[in-house]
The first five atom37 places (N, CA, C, CB, O) and aatype in JSON, in Angstrom:
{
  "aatype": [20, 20, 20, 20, 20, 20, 20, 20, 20, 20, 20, 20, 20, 20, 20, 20, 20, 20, 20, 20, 20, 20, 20, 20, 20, 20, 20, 20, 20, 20, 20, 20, 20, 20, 20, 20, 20, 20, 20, 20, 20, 20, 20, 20, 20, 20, 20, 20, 20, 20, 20, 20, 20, 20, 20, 20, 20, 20, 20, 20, 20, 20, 20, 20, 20, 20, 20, 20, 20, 20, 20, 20, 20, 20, 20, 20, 20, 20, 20, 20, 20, 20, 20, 20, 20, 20, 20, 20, 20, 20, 20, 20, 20, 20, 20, 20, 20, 20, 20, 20, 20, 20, 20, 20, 20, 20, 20, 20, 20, 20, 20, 20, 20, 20, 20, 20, 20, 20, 20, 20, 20, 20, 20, 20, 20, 20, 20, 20, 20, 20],
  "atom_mask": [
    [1, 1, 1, 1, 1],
    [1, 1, 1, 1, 1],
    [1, 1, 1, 1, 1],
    [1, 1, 1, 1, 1],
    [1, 1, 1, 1, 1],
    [1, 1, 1, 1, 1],
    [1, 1, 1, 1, 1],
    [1, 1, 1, 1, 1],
    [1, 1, 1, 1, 1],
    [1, 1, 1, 1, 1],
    [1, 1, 1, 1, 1],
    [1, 1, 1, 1, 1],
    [1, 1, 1, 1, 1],
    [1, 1, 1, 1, 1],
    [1, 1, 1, 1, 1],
    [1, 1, 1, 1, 1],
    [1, 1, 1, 1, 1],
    [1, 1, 1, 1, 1],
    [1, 1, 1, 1, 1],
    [1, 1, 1, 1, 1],
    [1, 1, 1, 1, 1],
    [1, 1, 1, 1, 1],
    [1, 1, 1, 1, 1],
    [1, 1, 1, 1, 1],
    [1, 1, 1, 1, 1],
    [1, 1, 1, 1, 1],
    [1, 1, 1, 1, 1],
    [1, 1, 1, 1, 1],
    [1, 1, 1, 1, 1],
    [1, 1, 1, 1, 1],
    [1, 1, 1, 1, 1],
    [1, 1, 1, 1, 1],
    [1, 1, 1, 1, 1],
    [1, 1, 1, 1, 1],
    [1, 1, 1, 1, 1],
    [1, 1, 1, 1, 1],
    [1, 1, 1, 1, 1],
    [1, 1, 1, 1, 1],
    [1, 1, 1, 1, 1],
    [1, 1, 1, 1, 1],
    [1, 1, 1, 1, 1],
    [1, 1, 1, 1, 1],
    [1, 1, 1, 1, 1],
    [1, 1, 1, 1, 1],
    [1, 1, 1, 1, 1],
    [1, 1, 1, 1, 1],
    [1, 1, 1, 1, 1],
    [1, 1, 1, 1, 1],
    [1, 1, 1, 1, 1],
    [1, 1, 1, 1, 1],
    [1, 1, 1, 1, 1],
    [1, 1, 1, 1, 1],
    [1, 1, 1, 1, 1],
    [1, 1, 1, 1, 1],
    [1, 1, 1, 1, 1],
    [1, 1, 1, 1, 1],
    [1, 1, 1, 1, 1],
    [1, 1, 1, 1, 1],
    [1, 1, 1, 1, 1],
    [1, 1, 1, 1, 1],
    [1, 1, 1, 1, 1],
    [1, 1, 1, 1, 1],
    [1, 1, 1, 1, 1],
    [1, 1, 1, 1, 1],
    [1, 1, 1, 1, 1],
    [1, 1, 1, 1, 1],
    [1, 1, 1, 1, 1],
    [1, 1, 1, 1, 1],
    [1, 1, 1, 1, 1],
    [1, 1, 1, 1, 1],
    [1, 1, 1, 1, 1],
    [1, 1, 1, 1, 1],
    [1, 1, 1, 1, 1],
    [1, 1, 1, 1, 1],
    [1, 1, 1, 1, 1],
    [1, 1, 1, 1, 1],
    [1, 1, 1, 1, 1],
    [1, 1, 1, 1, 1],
    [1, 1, 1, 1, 1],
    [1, 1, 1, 1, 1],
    [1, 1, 1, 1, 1],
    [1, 1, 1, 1, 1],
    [1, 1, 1, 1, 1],
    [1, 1, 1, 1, 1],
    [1, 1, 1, 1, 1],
    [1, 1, 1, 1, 1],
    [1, 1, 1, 1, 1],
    [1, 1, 1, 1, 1],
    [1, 1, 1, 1, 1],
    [1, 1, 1, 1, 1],
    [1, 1, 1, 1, 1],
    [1, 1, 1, 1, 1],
    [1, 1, 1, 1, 1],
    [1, 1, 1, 1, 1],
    [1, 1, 1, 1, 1],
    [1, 1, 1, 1, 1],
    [1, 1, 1, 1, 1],
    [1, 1, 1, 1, 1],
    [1, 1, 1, 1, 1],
    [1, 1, 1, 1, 1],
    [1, 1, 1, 1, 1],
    [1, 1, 1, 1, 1],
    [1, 1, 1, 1, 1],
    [1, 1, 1, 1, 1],
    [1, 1, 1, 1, 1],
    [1, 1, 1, 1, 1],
    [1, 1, 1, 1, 1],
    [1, 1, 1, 1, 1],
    [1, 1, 1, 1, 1],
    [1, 1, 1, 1, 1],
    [1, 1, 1, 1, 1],
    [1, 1, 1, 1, 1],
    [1, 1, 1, 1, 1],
    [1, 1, 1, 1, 1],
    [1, 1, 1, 1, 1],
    [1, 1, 1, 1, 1],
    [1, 1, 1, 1, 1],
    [1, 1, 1, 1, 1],
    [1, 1, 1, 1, 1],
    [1, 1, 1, 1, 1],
    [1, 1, 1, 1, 1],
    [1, 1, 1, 1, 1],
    [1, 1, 1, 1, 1],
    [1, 1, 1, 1, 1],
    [1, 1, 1, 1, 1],
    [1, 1, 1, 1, 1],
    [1, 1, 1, 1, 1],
    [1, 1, 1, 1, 1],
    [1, 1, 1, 1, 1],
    [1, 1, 1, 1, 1]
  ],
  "atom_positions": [
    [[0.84, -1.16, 0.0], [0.0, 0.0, 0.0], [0.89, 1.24, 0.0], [-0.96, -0.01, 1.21], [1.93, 1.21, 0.66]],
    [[0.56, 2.34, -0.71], [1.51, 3.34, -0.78], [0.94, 4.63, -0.01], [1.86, 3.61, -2.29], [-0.22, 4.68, -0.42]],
    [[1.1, 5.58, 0.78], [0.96, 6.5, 1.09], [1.0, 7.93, 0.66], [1.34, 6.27, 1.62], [1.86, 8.06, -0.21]],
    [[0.52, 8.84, 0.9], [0.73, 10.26, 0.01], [2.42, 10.93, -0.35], [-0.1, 11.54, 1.01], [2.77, 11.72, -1.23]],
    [[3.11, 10.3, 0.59], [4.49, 10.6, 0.19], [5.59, 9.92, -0.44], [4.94, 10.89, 1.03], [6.79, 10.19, -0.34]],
    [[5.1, 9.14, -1.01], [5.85, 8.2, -1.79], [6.42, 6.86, -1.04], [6.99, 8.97, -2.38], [7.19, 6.04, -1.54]],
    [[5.79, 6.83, 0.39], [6.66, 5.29, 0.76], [5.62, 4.4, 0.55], [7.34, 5.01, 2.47], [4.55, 4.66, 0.03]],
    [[5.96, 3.42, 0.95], [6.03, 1.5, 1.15], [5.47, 0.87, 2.42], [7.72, 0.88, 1.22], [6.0, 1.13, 3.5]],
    [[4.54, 0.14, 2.35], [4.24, -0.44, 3.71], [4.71, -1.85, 3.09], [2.49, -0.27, 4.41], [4.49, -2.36, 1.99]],
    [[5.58, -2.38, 4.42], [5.66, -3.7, 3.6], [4.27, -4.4, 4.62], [7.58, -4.7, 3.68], [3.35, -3.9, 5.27]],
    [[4.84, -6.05, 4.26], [3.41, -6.72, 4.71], [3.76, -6.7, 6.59], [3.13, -8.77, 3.84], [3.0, -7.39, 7.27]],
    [[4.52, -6.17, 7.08], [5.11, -6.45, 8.13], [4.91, -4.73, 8.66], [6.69, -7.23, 7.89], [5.01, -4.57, 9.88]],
    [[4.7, -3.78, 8.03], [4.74, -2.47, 8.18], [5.28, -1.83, 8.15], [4.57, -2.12, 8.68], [4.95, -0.65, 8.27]],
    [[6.44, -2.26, 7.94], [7.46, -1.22, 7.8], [7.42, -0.34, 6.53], [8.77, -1.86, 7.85], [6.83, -0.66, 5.5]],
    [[8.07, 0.73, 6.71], [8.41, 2.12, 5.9], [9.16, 1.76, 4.9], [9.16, 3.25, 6.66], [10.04, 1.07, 5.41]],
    [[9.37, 1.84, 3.58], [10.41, 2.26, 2.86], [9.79, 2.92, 1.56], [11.38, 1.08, 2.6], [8.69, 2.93, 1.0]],
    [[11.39, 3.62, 1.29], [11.57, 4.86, -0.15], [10.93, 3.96, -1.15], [13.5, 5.4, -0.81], [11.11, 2.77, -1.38]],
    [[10.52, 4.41, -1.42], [10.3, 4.35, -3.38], [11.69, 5.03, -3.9], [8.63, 5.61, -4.17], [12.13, 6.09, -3.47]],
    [[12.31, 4.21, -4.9], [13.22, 5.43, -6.03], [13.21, 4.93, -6.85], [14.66, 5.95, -5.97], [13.03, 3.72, -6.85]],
    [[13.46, 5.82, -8.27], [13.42, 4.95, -9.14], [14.88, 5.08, -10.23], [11.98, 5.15, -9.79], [15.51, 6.12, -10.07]],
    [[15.36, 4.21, -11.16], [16.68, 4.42, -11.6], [16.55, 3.82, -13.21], [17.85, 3.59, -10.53], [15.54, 3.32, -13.7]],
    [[17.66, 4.01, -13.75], [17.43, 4.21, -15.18], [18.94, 3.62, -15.75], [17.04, 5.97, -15.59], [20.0, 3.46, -15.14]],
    [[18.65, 3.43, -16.83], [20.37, 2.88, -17.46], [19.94, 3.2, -19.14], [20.91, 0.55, -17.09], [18.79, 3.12, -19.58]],
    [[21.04, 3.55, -19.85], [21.11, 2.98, -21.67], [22.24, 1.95, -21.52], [21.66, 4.42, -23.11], [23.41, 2.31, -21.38]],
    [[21.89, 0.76, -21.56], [23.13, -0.02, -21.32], [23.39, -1.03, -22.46], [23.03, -0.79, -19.96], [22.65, -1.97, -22.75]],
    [[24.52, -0.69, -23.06], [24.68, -1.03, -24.15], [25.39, -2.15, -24.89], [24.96, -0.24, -24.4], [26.54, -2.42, -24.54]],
    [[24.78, -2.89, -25.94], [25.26, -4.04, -26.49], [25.99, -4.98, -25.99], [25.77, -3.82, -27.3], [27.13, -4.55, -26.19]],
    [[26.13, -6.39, -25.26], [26.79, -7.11, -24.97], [27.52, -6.21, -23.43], [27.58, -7.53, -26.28], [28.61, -5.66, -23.29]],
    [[26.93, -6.3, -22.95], [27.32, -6.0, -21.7], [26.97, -6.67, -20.51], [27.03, -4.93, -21.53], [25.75, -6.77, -20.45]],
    [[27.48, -7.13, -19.63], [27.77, -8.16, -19.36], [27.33, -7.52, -17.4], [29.46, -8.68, -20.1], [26.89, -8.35, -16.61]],
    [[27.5, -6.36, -17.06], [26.65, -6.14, -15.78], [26.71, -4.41, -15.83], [27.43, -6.97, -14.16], [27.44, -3.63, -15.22]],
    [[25.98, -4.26, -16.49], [25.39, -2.34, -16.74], [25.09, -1.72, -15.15], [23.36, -2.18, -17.86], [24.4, -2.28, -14.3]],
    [[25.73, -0.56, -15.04], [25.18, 0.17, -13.88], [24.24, 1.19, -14.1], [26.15, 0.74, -13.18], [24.43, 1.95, -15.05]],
    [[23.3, 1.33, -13.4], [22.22, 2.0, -12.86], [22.28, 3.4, -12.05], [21.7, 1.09, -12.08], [22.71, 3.54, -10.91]],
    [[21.73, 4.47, -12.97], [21.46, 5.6, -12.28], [20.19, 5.96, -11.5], [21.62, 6.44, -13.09], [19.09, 6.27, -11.97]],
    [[20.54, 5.86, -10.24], [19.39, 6.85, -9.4], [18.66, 7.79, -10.1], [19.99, 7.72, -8.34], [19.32, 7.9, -11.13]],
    [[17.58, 8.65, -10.21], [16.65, 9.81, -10.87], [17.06, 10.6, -9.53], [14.7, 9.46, -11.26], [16.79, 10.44, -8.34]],
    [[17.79, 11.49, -10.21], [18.33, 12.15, -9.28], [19.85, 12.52, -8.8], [17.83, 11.64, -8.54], [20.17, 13.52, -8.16]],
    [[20.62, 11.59, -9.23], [21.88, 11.4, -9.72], [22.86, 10.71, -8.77], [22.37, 12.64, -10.12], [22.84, 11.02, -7.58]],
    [[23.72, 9.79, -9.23], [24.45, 8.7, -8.58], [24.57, 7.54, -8.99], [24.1, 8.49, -7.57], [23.95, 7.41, -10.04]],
    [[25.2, 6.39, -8.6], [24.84, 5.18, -9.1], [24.15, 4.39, -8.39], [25.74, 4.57, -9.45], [24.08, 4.8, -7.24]],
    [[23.55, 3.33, -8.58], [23.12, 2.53, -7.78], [23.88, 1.87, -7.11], [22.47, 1.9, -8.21], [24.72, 1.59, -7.95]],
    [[24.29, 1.29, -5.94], [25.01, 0.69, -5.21], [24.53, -0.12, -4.28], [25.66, 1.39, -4.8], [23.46, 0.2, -3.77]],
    [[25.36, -1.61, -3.75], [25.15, -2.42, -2.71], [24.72, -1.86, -1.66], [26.1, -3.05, -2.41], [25.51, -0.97, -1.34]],
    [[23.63, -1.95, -0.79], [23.83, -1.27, 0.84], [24.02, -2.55, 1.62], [22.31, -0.27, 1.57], [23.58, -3.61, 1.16]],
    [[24.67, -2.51, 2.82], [25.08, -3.25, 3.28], [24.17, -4.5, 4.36], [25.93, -2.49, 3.65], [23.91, -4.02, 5.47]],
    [[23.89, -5.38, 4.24], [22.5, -6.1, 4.88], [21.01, -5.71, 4.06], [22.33, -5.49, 6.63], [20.01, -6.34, 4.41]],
    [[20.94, -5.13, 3.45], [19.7, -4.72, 2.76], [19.75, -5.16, 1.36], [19.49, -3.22, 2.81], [20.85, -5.34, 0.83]],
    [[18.74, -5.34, 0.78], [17.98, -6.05, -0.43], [17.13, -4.79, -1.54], [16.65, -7.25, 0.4], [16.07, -4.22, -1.3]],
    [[17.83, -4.67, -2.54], [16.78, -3.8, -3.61], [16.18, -4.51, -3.81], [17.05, -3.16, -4.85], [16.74, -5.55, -4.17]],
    [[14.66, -4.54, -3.76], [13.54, -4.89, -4.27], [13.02, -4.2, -5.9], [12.66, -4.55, -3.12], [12.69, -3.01, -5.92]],
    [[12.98, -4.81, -6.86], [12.05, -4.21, -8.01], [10.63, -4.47, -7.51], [12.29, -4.95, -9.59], [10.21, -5.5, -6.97]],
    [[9.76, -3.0, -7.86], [8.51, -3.15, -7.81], [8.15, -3.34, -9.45], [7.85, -1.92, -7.02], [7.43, -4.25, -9.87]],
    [[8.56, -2.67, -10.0], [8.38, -1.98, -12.21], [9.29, -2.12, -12.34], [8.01, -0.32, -13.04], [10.1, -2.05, -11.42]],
    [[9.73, -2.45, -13.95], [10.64, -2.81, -14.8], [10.08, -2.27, -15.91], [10.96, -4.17, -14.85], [8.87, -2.23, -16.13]],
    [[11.22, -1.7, -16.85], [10.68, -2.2, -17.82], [12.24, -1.89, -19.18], [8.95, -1.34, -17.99], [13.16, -1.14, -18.87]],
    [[12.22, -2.45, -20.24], [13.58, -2.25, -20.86], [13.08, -2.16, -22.86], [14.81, -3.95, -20.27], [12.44, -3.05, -23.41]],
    [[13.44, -1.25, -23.37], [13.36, -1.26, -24.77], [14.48, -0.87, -25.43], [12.38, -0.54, -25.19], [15.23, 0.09, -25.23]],
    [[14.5, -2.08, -26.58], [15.66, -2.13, -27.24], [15.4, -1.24, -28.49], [16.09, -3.58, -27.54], [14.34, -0.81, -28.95]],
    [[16.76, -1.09, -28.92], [16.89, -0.44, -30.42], [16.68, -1.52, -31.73], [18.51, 0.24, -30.55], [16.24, -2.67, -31.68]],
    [[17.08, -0.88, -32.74], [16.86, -1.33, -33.9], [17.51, -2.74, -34.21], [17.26, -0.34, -34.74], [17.33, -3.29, -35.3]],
    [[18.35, -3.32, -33.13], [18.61, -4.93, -33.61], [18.37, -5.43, -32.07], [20.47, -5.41, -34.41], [18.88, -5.05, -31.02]],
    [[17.32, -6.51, -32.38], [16.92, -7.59, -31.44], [18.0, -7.92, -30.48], [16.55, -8.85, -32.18], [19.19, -7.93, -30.78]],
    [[17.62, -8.12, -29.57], [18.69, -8.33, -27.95], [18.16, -8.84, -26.76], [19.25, -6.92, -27.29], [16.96, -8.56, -26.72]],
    [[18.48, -9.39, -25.92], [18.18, -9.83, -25.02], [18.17, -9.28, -23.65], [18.66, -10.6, -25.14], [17.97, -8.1, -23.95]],
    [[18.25, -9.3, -22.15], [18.15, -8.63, -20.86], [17.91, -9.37, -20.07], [17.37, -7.71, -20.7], [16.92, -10.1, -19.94]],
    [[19.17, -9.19, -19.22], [19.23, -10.12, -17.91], [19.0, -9.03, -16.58], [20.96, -11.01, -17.81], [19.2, -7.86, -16.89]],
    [[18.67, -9.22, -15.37], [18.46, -8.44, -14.5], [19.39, -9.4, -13.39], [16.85, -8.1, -14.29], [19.02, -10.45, -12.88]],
    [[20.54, -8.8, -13.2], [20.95, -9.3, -11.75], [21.93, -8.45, -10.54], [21.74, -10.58, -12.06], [21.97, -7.25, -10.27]],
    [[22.65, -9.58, -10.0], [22.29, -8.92, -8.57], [24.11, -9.05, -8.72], [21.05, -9.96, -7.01], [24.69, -10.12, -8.9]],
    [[24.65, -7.99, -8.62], [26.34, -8.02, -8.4], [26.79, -7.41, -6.98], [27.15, -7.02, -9.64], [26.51, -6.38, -6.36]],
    [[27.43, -8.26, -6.82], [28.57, -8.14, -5.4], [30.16, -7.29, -6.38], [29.13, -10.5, -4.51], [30.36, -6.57, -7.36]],
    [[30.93, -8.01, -5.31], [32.3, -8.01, -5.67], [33.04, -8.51, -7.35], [32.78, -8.91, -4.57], [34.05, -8.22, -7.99]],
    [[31.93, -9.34, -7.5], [31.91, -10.24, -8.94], [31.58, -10.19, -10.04], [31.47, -11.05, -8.98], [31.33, -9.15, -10.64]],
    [[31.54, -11.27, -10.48], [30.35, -11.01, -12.02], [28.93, -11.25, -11.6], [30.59, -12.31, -13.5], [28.65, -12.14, -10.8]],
    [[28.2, -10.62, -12.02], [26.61, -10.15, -11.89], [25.58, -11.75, -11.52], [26.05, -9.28, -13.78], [26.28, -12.41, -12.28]],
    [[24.7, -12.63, -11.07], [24.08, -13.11, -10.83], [23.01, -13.07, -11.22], [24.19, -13.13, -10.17], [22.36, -12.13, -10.75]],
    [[22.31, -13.95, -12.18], [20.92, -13.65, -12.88], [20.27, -13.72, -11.68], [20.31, -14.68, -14.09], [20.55, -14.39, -10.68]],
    [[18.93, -12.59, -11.97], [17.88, -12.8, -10.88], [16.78, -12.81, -11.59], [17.77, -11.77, -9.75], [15.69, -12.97, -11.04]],
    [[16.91, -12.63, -13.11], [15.55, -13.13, -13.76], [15.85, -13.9, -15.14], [14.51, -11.79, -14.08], [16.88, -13.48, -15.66]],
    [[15.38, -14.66, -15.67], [15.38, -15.08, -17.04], [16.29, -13.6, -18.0], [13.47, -15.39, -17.51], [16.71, -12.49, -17.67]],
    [[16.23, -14.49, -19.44], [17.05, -13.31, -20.31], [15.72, -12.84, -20.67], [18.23, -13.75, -21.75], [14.88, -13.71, -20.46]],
    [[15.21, -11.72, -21.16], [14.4, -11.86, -21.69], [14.2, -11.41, -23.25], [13.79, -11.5, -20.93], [14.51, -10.37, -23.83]],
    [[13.77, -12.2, -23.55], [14.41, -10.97, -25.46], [13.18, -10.27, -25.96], [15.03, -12.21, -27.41], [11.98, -10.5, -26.05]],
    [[13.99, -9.34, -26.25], [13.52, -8.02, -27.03], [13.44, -8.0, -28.38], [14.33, -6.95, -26.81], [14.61, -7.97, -28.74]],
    [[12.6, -8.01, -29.54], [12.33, -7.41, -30.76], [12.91, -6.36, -30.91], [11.17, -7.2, -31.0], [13.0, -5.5, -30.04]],
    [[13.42, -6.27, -32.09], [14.13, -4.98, -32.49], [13.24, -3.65, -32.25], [14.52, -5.07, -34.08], [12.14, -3.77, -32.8]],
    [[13.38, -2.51, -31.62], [12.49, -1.71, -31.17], [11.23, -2.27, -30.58], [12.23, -0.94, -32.12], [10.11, -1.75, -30.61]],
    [[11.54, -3.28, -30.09], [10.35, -3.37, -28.74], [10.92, -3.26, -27.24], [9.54, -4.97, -28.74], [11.91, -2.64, -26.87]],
    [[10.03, -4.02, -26.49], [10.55, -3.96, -25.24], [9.93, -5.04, -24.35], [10.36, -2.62, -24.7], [9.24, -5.85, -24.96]],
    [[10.06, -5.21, -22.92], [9.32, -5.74, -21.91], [8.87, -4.89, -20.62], [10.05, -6.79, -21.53], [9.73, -4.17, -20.12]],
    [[7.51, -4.91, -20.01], [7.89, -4.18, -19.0], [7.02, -5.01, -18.03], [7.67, -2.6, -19.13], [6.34, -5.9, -18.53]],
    [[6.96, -4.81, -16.57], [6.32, -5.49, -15.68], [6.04, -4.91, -14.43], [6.9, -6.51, -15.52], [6.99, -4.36, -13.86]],
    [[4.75, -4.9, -13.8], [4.76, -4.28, -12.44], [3.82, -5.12, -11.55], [4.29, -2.72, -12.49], [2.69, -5.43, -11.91]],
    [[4.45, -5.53, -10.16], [4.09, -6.1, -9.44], [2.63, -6.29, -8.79], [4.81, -5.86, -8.94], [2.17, -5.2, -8.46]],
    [[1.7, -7.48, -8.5], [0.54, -7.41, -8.56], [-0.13, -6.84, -7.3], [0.16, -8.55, -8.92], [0.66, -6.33, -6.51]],
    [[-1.1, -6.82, -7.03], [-1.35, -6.63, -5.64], [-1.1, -7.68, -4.86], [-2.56, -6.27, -5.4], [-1.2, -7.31, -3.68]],
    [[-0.76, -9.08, -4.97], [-0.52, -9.98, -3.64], [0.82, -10.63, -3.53], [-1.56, -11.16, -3.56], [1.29, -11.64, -3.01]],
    [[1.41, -9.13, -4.57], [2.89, -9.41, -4.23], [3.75, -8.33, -3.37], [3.62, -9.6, -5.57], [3.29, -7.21, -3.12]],
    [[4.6, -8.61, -3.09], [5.15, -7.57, -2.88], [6.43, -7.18, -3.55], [5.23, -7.56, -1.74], [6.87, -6.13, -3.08]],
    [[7.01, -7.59, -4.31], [7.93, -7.04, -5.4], [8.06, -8.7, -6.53], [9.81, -6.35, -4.48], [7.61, -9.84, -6.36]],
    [[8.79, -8.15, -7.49], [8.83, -9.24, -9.03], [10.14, -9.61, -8.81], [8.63, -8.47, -10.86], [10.34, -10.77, -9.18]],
    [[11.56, -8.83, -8.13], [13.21, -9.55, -8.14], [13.04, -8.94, -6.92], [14.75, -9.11, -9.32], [12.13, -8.35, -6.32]],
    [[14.53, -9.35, -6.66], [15.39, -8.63, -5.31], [16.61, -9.43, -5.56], [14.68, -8.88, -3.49], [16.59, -10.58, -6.01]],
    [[17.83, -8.68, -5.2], [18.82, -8.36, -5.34], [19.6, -9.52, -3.83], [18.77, -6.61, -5.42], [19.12, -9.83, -2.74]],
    [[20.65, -9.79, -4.33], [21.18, -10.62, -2.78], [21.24, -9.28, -1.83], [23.12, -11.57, -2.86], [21.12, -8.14, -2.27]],
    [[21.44, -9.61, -0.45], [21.81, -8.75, 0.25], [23.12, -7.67, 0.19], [21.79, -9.4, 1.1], [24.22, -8.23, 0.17]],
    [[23.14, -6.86, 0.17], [24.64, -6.01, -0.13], [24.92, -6.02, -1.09], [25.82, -6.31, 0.35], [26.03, -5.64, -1.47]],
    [[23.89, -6.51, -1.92], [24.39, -6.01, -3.85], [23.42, -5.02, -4.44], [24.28, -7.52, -5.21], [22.24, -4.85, -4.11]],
    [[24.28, -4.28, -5.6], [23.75, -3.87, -6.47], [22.39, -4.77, -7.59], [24.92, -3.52, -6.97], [22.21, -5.96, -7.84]],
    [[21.73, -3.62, -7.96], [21.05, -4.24, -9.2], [21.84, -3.84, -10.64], [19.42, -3.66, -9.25], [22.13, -2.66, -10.84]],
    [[22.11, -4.69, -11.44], [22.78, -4.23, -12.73], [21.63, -4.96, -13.99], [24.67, -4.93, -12.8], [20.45, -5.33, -13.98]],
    [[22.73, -4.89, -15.01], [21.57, -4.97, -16.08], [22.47, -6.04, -16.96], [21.05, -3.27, -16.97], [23.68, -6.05, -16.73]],
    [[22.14, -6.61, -17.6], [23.53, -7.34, -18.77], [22.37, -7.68, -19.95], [24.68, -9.31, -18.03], [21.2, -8.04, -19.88]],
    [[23.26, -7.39, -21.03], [22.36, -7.37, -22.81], [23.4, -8.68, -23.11], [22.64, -5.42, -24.34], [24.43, -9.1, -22.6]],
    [[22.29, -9.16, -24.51], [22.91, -9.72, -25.6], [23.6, -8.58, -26.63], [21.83, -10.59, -26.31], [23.52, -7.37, -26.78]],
    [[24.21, -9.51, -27.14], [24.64, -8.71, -28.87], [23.22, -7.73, -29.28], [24.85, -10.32, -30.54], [22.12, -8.08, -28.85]],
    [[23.38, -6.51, -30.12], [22.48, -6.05, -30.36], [22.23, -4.94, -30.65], [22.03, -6.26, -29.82], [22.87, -4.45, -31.57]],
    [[20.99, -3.99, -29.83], [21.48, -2.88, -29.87], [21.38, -2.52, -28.23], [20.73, -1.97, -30.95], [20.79, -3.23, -27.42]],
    [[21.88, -1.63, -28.0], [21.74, -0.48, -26.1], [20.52, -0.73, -25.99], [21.97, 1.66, -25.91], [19.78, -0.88, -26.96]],
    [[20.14, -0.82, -24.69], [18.46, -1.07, -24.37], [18.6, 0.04, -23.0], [17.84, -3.18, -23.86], [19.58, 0.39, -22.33]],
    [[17.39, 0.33, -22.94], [17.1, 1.42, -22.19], [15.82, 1.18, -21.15], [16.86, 2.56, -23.17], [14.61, 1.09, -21.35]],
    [[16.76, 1.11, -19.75], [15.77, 0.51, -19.24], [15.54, 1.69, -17.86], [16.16, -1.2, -18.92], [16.22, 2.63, -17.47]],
    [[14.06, 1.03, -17.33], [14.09, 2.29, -16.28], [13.39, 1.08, -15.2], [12.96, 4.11, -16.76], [12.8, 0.06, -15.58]],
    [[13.63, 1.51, -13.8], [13.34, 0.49, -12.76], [12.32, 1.48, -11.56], [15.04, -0.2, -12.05], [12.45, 2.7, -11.49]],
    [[11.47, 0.79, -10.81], [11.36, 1.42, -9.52], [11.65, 0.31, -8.4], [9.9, 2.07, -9.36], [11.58, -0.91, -8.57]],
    [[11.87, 0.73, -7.66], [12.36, 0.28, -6.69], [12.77, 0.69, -5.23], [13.03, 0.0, -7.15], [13.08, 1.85, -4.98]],
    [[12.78, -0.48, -4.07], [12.66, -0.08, -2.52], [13.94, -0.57, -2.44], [11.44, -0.75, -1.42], [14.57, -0.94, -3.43]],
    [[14.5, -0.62, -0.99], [15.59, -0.83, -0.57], [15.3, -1.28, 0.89], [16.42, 0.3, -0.79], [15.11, -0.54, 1.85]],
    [[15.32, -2.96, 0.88], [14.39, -3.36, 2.08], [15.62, -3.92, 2.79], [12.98, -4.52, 1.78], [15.51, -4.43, 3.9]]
  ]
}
């Protein structure tokens, strides 16, 4: 349930931010970083979990694929299927009411992005930080 100021009740009650973040992350890339709306990168917090509530990613003019995962220290960790994209299409998704988010991120990681061959896909996220 959301409130007039932009937070989060989880099912437990607690408070959290809404933010939302954005990437053009391009061709064969292998774990894309994420800008805050607002400016910064996205980053691990430490014991805490990004939650996606919305997704969504559209590609350019040659067909490509999109992985959503969760990077530490390492190489990136799928946290969802690839999903492929039509040349100038896209995917997008937002969580139902008897959910409470679609991914989440390991604890203390980032969310990143990784493409197939293709073209830059442009994706934009919302998201809590539970």
């Amino acid at each position: 349930m959301m409130d007039r100021i932009g937070l989060q009740y989880t099912q437990t009650g607690e408070k959290v931010q809404i933010i939302t973040a954005f990437g053009n992350i391009g061709a064969s890339t292998a774990d894309g970083t994420l800008t805050i709306s607002g400016g910064g990168t996205l980053a691990g917090v430490t014991g805490r979990r990004w939650v996606i509530l919305a997704a969504n990613a559209i590609c350019g003019a040659t067909d490509t694929t999109v992985t959503l995962k969760s990077k530490g220290s390492g190489a990136g960790t799928a946290i969802s299927s690839a999903k492929a994209l039509s040349a100038n299409g896209g995917w997008a998704c937002a969580r139902g009411a008897s959910t409470d988010f679609l991914y989440a991120t390991n604890p203390g990681e980032a969310l990143t992005v990784g493409t197939g061959s293709g073209s830059t896909v442009g994706c934009d996220f919302t998201l809590a930080l539970i």
